[in-house]
N, C-alpha and C positions, 0 to 999 in steps of 0.2 A: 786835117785828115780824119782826125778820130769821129768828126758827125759822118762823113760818108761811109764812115766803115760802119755805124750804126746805121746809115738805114738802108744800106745794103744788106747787112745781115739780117736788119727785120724782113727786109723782102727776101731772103733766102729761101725761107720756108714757103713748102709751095701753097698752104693752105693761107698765111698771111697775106703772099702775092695775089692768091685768089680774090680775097675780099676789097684787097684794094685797087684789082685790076677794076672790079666789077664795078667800085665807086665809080673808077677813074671814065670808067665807060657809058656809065648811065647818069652821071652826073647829079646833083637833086642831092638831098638830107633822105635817110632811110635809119628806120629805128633798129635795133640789134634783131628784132623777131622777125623781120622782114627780111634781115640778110641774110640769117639764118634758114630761113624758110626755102629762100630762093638757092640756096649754095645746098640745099637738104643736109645743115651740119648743126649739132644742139649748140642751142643757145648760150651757152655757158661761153663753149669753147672760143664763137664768132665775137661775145663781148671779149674774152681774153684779147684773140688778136685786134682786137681794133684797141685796149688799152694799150698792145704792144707799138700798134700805128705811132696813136695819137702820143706815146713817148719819146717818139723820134721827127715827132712836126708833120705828121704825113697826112695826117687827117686829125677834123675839131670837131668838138662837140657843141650840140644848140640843147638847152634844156629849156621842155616846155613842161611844164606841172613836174608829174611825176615820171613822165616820160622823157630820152635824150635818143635826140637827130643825129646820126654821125653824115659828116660828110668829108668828101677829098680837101684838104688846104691847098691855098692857091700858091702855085709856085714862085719863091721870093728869088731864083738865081737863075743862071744859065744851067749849073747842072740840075736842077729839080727839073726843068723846062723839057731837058733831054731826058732826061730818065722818064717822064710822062710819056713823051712821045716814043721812046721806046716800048714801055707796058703798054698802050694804045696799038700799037702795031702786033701786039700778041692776037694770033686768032686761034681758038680752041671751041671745041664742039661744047664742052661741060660749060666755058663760060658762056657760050651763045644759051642755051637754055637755061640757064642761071639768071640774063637779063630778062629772057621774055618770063621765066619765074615771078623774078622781083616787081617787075611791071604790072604781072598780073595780082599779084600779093598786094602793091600797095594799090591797088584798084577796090581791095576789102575795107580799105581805110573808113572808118566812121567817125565824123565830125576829127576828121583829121588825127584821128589816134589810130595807134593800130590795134589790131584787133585781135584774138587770139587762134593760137594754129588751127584748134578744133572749129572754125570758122567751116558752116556747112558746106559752103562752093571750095572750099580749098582743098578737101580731099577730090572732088572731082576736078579740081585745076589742075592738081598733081597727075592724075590719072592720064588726061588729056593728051598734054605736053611729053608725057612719056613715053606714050601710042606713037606720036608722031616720030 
């Protein structure tokens, strides 16, 4: 009992539920400045919850150089499987522009790293997406 009661309470929080929804949904490795970017939450905060993730099995990490990929863990039981499919059935306006966000953010990607916020098309990405 006591794992589910962890990582029910890491998903408690709605800003931790956020980042993992948003894995959960776009699938793919995204580095913390990209999730960051896309959820418009500093960087700091987005790596905290994903160390709070990845302490409860929810999501791992790929380290390439100096850089680390986070992604969703794949579900090892019947209740991860459900609880996926649960957070999947979540529909919210912030996360729907959160993904076309992150899509467009890591479209900045060069030679597969990411790149930094002050990335010149990114303030006009932002702009964009918010218009609409």
């Amino acid at each position: 009992m006591k794992r589910y009661e962890r990582i029910l309470k890491a998903l408690s929080e709605e800003k931790r539920l956020k980042v993992f929804a948003l894995l959960l949904h776009m699938g793919g490795e995204y580095y913390v400045c990209e999730i960051a970017d896309a959820l418009e939450e500093f960087h700091y905060n987005v790596s905290k919850y994903l160390k709070e993730l990845k302490m409860v099995d929810l999501v791992e990490e790929n380290r390439i150089g100096k850089g680390v990929l986070y992604s969703v863990k794949e579900p090892k039981d019947e209740f991860l499987k459900n609880l996926y499919d649960a957070i999947l059935s979540i529909k919210n306006e912030d996360l729907e522009k959160a993904k076309e966000l992150l899509k467009l953010r890591v479209s900045l990607r060069e030679e597969n790293k990411c790149v930094m916020r002050k990335h010149p098309k990114w303030e006009e990405i932002v702009k964009e997406v918010k218009i609409k």
